[in-house]
Rosetta silent file (secondary structure, phi, psi, omega in degrees, C-alpha in Angstrom):
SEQUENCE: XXXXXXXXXXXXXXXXXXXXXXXXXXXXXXXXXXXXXXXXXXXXXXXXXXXXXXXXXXXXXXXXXXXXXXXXXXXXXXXXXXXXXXXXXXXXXXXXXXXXXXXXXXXXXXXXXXXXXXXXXXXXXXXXXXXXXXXXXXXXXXXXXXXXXXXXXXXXXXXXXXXXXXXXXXXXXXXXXXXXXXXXXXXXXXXXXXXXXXXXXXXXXXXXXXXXXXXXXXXXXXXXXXXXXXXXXXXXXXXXXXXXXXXXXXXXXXXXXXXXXXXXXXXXX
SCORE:     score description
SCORE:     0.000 S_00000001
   1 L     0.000  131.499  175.856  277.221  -56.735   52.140 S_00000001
   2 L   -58.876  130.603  177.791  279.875  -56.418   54.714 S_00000001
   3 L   -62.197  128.226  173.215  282.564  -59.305   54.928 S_00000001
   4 H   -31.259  -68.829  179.254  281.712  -61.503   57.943 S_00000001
   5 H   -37.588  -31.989 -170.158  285.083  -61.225   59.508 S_00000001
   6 H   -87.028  -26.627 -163.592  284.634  -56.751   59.580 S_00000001
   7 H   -75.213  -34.621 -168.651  281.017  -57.344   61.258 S_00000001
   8 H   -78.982  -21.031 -177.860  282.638  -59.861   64.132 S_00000001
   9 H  -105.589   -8.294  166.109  285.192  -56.962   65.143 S_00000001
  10 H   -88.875    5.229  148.540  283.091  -54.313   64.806 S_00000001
  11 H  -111.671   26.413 -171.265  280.913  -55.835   66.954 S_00000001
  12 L   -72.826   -4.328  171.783  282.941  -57.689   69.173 S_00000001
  13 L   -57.795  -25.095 -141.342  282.190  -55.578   72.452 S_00000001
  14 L   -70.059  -31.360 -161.426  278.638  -56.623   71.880 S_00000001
  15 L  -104.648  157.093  178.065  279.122  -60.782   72.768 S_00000001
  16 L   -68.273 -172.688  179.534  279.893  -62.777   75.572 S_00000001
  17 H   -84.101  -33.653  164.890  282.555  -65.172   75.984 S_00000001
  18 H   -39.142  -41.314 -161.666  280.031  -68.086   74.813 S_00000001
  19 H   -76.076  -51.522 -153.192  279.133  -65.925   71.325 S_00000001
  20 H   -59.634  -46.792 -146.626  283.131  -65.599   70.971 S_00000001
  21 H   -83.428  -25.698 -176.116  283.602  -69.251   71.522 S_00000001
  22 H   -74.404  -64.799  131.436  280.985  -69.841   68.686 S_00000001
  23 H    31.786  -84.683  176.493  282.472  -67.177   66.500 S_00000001
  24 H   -62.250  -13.967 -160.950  285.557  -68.477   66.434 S_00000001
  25 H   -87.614  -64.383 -161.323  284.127  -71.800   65.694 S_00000001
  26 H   -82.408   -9.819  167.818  282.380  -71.131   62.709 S_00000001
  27 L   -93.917   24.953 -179.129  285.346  -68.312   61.189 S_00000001
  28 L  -123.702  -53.480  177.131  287.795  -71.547   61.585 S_00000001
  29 L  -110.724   56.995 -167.578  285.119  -73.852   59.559 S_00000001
  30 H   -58.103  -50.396 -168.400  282.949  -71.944   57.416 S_00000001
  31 H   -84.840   -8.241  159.059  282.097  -74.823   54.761 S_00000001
  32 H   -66.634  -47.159 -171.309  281.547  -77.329   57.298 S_00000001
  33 H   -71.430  -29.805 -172.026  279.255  -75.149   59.382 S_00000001
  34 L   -62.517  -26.534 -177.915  277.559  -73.447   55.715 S_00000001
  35 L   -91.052   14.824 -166.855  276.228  -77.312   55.464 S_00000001
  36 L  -117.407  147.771  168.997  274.588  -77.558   58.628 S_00000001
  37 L   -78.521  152.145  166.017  271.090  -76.874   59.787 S_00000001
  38 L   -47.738  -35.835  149.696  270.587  -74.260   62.613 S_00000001
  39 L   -52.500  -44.938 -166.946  269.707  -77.428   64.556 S_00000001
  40 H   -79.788  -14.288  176.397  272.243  -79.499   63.787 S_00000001
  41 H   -54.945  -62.235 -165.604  274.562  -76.684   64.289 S_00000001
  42 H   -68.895  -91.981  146.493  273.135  -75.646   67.692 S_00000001
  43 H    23.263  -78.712 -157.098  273.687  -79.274   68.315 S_00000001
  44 H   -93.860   -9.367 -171.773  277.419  -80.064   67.375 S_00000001
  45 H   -94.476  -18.105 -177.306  278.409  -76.744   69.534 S_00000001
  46 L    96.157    8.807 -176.291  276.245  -77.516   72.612 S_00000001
  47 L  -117.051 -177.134 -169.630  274.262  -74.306   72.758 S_00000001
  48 L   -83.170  155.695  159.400  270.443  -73.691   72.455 S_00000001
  49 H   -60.258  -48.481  169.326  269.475  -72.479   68.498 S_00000001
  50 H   -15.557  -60.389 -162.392  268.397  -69.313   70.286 S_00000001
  51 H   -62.957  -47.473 -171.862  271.776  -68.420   71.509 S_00000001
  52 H   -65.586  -47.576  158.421  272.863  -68.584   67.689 S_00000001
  53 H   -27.634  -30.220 -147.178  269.826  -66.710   66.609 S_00000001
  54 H   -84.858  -86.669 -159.271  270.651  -64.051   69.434 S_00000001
  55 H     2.330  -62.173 -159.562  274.532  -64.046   67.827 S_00000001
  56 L   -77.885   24.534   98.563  273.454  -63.316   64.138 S_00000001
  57 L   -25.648  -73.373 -179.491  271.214  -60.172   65.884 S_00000001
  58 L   -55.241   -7.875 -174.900  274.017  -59.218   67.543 S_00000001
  59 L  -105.454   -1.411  164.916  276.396  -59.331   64.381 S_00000001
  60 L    85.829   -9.390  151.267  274.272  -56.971   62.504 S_00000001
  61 L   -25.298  172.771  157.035  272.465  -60.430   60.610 S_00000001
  62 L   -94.541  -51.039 -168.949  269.006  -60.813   59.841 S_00000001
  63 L  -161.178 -177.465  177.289  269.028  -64.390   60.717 S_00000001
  64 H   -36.882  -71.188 -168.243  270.973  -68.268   60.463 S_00000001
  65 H   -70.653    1.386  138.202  270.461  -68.006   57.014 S_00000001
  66 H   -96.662   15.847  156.266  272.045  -65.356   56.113 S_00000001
  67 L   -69.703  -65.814 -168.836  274.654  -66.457   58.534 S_00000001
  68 H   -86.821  -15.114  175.347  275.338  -69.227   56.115 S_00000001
  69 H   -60.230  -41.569 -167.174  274.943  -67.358   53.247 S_00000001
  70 H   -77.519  -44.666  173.145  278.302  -65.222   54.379 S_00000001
  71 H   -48.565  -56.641 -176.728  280.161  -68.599   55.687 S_00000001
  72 H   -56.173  -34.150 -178.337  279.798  -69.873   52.179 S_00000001
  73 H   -80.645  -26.892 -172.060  281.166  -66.856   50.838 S_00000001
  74 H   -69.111  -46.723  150.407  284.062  -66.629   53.150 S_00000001
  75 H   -90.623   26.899  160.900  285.025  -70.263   52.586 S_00000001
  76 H   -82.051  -53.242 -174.766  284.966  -69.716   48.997 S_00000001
  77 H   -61.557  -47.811 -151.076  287.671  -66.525   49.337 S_00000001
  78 L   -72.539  -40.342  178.463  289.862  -69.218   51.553 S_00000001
  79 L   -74.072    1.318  171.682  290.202  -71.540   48.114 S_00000001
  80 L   -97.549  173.703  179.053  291.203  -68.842   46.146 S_00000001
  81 L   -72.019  176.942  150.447  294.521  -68.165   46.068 S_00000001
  82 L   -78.026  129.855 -174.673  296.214  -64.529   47.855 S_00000001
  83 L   -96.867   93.011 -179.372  296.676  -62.702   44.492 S_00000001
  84 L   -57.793  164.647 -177.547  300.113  -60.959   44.893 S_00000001
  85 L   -75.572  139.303 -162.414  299.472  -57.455   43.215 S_00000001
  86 L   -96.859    7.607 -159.836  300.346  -58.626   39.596 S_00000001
  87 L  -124.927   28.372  159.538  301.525  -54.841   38.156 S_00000001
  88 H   -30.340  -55.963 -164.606  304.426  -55.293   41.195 S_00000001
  89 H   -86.231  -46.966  171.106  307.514  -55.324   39.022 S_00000001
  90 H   -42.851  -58.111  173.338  305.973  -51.943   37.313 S_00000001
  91 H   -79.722  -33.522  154.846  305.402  -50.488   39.738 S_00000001
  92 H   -40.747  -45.716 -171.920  308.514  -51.034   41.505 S_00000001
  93 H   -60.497  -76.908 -151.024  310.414  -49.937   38.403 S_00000001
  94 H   -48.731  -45.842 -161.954  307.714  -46.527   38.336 S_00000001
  95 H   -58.732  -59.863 -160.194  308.692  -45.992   42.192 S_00000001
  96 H   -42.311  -37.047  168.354  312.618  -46.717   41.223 S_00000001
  97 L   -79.814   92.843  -10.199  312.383  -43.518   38.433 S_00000001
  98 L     8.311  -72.186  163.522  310.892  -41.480   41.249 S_00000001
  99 L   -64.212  -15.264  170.379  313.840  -41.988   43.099 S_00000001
 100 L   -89.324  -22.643  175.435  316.309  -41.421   40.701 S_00000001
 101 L  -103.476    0.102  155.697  314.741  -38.459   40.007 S_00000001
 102 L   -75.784  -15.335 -171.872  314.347  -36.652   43.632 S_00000001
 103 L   -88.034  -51.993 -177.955  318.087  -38.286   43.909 S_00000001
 104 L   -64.490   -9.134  168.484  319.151  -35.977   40.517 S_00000001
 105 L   -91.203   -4.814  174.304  317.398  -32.822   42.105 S_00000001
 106 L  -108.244  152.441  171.015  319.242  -32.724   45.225 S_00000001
 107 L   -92.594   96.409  176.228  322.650  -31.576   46.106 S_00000001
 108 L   -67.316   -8.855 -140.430  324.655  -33.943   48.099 S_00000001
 109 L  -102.717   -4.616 -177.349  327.934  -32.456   47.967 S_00000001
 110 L   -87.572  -34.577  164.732  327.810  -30.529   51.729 S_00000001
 111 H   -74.935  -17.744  177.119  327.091  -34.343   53.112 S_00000001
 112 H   -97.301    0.449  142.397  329.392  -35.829   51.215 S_00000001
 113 H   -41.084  -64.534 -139.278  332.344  -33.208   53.058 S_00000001
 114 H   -79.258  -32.072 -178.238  330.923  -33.636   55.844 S_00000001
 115 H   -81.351  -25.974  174.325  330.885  -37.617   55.805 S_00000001
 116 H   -74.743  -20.775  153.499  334.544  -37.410   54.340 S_00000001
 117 H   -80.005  -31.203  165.478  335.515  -35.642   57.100 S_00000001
 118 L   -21.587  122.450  158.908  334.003  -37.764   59.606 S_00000001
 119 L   -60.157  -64.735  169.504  335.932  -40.078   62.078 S_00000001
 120 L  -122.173  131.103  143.256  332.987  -41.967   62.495 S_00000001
 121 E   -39.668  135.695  160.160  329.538  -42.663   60.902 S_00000001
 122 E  -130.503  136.429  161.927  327.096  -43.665   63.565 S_00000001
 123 E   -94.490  138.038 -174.649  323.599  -45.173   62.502 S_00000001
 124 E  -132.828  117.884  177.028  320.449  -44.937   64.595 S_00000001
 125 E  -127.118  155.147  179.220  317.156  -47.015   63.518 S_00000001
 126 L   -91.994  -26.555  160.650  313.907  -47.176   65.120 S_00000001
 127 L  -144.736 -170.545 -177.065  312.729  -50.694   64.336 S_00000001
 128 L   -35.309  -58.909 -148.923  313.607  -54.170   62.825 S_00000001
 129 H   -81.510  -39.622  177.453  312.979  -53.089   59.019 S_00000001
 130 H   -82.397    1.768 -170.649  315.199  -49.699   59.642 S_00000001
 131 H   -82.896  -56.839  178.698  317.877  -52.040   61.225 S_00000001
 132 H   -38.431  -55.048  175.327  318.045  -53.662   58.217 S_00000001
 133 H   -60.548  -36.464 -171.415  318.556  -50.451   55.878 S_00000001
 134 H   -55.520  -45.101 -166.989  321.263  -49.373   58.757 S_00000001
 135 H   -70.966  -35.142  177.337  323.321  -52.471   58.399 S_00000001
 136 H   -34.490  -59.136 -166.436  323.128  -51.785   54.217 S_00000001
 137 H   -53.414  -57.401 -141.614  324.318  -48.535   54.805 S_00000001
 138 H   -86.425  -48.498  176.540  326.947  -48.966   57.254 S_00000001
 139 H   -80.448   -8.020  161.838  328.371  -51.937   54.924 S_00000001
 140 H   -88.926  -54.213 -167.907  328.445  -49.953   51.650 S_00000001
 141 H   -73.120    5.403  175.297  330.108  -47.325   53.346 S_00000001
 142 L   -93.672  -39.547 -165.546  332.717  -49.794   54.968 S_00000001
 143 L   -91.663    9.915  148.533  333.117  -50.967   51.290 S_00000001
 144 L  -142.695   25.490  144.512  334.585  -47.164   50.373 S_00000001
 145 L   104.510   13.800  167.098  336.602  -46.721   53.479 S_00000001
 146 L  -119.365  103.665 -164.622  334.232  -45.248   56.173 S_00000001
 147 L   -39.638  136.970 -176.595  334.020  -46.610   59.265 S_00000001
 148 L  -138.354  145.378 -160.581  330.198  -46.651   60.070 S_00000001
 149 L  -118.216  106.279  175.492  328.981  -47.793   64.066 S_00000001
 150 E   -90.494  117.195  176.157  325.194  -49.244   63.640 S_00000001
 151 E   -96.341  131.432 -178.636  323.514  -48.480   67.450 S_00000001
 152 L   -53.857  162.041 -127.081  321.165  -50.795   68.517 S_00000001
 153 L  -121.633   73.954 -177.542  317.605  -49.399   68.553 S_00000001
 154 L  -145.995  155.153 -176.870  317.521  -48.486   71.994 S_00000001
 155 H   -48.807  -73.724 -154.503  317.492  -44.731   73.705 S_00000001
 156 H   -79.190  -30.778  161.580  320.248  -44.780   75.626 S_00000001
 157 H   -82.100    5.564  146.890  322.589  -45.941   73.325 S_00000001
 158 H   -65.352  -45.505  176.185  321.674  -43.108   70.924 S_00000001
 159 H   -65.044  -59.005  157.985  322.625  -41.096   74.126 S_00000001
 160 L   -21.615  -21.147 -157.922  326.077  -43.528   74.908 S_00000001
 161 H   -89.382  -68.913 -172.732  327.099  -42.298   71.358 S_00000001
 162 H   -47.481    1.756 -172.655  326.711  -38.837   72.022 S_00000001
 163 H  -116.103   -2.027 -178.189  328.907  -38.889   74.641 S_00000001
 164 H  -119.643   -7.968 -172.769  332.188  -40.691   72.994 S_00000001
 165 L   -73.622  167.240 -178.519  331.574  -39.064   69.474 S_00000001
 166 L  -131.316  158.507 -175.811  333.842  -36.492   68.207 S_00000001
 167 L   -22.542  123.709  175.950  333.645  -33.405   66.356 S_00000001
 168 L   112.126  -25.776 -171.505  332.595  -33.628   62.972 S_00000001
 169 L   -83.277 -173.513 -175.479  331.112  -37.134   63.087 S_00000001
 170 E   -78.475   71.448 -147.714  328.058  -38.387   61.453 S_00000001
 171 E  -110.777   88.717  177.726  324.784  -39.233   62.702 S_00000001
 172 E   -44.321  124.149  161.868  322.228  -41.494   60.664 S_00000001
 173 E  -136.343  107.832 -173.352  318.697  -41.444   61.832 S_00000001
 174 E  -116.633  116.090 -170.868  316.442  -44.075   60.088 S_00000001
 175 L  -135.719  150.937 -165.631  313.168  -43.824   60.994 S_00000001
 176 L   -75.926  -41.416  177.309  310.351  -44.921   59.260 S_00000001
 177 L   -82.697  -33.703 -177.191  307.719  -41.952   59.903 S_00000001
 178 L    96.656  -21.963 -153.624  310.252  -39.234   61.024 S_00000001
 179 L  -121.164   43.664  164.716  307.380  -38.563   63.726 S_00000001
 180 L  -104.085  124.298  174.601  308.533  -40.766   66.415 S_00000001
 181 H   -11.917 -107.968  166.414  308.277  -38.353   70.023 S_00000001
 182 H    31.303  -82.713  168.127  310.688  -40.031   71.732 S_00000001
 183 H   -41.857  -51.079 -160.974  313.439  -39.763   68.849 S_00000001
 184 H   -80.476  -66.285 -178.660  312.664  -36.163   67.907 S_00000001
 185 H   -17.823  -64.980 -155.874  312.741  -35.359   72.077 S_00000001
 186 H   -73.040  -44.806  167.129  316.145  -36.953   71.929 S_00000001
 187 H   -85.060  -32.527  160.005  317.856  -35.215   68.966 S_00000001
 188 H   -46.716  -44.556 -137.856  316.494  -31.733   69.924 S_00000001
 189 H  -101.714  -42.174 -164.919  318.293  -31.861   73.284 S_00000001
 190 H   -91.640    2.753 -172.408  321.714  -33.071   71.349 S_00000001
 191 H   -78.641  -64.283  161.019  321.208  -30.451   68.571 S_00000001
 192 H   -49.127  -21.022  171.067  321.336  -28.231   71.886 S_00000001
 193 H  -147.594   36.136  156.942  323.938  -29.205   73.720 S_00000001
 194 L  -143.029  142.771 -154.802  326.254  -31.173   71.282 S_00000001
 195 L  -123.552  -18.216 -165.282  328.150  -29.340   68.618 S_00000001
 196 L   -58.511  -73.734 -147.143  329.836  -33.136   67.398 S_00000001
 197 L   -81.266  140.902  152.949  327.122  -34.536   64.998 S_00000001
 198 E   -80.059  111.034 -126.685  326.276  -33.541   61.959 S_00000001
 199 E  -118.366  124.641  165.827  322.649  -35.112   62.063 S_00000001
 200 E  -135.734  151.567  176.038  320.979  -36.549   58.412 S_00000001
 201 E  -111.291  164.647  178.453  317.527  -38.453   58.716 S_00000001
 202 E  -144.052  115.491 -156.410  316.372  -41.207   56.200 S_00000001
 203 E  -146.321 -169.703 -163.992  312.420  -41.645   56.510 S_00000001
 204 L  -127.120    9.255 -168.635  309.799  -42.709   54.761 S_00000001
 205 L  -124.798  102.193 -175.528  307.642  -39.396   54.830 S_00000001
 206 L   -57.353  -23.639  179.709  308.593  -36.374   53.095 S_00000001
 207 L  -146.545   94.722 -172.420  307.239  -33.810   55.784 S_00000001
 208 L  -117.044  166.535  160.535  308.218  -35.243   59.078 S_00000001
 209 L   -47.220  -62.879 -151.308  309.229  -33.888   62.660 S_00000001
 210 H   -78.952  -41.394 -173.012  312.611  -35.292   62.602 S_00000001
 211 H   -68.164  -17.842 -170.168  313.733  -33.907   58.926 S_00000001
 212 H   -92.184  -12.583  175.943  313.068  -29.957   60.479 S_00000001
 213 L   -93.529  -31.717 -152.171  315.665  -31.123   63.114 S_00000001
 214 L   -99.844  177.807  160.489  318.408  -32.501   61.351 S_00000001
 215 L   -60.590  -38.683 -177.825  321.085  -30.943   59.062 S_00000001
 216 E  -133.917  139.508  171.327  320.498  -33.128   56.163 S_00000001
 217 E  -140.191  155.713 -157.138  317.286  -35.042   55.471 S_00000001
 218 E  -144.997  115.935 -176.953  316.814  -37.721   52.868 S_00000001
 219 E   -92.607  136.634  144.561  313.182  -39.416   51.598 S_00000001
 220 L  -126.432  139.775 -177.121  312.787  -42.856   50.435 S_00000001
 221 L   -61.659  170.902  120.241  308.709  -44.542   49.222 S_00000001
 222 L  -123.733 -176.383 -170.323  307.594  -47.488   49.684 S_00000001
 223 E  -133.979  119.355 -175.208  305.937  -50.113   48.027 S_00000001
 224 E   -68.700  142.205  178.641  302.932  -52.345   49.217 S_00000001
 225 L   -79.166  -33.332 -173.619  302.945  -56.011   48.036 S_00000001
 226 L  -124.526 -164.488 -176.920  299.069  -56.614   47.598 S_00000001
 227 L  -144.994   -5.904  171.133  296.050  -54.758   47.267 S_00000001
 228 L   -87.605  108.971 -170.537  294.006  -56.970   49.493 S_00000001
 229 H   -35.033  -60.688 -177.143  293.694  -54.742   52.599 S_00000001
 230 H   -26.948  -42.138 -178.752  293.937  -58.305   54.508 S_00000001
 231 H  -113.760   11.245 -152.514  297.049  -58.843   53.620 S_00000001
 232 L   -79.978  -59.997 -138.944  298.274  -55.066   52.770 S_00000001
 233 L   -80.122  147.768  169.425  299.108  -53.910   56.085 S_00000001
 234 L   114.630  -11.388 -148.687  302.940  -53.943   57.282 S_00000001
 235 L   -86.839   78.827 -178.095  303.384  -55.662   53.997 S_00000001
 236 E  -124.186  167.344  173.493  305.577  -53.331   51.951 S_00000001
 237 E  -105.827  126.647  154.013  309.014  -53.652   50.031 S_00000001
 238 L   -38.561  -39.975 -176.381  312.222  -51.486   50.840 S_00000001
 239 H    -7.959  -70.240 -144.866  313.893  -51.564   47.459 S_00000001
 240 H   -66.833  -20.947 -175.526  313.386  -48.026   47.162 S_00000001
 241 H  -102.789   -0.009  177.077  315.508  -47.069   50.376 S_00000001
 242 L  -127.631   85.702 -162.638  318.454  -49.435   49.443 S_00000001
 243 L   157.438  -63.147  171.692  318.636  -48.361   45.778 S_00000001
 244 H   -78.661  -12.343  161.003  318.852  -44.600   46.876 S_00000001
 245 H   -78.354    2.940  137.613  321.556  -45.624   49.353 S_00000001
 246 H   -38.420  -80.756 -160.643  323.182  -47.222   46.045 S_00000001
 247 H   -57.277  -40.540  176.855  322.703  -44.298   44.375 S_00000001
 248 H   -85.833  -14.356  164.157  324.419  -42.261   47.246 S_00000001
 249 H  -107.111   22.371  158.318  327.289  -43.900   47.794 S_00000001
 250 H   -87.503  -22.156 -155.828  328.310  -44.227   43.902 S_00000001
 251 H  -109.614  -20.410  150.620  328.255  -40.633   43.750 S_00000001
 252 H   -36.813  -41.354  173.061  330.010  -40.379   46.884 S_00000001
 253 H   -75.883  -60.035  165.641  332.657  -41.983   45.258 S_00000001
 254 H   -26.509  -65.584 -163.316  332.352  -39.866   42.407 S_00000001
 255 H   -62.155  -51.263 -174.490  332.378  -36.832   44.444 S_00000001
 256 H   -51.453  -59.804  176.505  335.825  -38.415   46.346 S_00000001
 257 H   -32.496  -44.005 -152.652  337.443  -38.691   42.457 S_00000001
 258 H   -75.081  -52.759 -176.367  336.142  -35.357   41.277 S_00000001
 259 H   -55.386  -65.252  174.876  338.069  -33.924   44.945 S_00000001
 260 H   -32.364  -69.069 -165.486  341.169  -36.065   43.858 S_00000001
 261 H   -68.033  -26.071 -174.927  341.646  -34.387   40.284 S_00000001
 262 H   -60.090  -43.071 -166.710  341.020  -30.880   41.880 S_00000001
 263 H   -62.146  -50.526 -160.528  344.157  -31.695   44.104 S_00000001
 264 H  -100.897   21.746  159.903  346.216  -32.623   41.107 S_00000001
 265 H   -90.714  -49.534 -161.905  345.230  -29.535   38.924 S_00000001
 266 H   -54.171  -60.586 -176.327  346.014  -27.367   41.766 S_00000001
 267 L   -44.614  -32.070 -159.902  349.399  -29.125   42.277 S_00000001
 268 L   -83.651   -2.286  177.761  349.893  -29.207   38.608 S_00000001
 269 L  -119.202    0.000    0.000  349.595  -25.445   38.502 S_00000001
């Protein structure tokens, strides 16, 4: 049987503003209204029984009573609890070895030049949640000596940038899909007629638009909090993209040491 709540939106062209007004009435109180007669019902809302009759037709119902059959289950699910997904912490861990091991198959060391040469780091995110990872970024790399500029998540100051940076610098693009138009439109054009940035993207999609543009491109998963579809979507955890930006600016550091000892064998010979 279909959950009440998927039947009211996939049929919600079908009702009037009256049906809606019931609708909402009886998805707000299901175990008050599951105790009521079709009269008494009819009754406390001010319509005809009909009109309710007509509803549960229109809602893919048989009838009232199997109207009330679904309210009872539907205020039964509201007394349970929301069941975070309970194998969370696993899976997080399972994601977290994922990432360490796509982080030990790639070669970093042409990005890590190229950000040690930099003047400036500039970060570009596409929404709130990619703001977030930007500011990470920009303050672990402040916390080994590289100035990093996070631009606010607006077009033109992605453009604004391109026009004071200088050769050599750095240009973060954290976007969650990799496939936003807009974005890709916007970095093709400076790939064409700016020679300054060295371009790396950080996405959430391994085979995006935006990664076929850039110089350097860098995946991190995520990880959904539930398993109840209700509550699934938007709901995911980050970890996984602030863990490999961990992981890249330890080895960054590495990589800076490794350059250091090179210097003083050369001198020393």
């Amino acid at each position: 049987m279909a959950d009440l709540r998927s039947m009211v939106y996939d049929n919600s062209n079908k009702l009037n503003d009256s049906e809606k007004q019931i609708v909402q009435f009886v998805l707000n109180n299901p175990k008050d209204c599951s105790r009521l007669s079709l009269a008494k019902l009819a009754k406390k809302l001010y319509v005809s029984e009909s009109a309710i009759f007509r509803l549960c037709k229109k809602l893919g119902l048989s009838g009232y009573s199997e109207l009330k059959f679904d309210l009872i289950e539907l205020a039964q699910s509201r007394q349970k609890p929301i069941k975070i997904e309970n194998n969370f912490a696993r899976e997080l861990s399972r994601v977290n070895d994922d990432v360490l091991k796509y982080f030990k198959q790639r070669d970093f060391n042409s990005l890590y030049r190229e950000l040690e040469n930099a003047g400036t780091v500039y970060i570009y995110s596409t929404d709130w949640q990619q703001e977030l990872i930007a500011q990470y970024l920009a303050h672990e790399l402040f916390v080994v000596g590289k100035h990093a500029t996070v631009l606010p998540s607006a077009l033109d100051e992605l453009k604004a940038a391109s026009r004071f940076a200088k050769k050599g610098d750095v240009l973060f693009i954290i976007s969650f899909t990799g496939n936003n138009k807009t974005i890709n439109e916007e970095i093709t054009k400076l790939e064409l007629v700016n020679d300054k940035f060295r371009c790396v993207s950080f996405t959430n999609m391994k085979q995006n638009k935006l990664a076929s543009l850039v110089q350097h491109n860098i995946y991190f998963p995520t990880i959904a909090f539930t398993d109840d579809a209700d509550y699934k979507s938007g709901k995911v955890a980050f970890t996984p993209a602030y863990y490999l930006i961990d992981l890249l600016i330890s080895e960054y550091v590495a990589w800076q040491q490794s350059q250091g000892e090179d210097v003083e064998i050369n001198v020393g010979n």
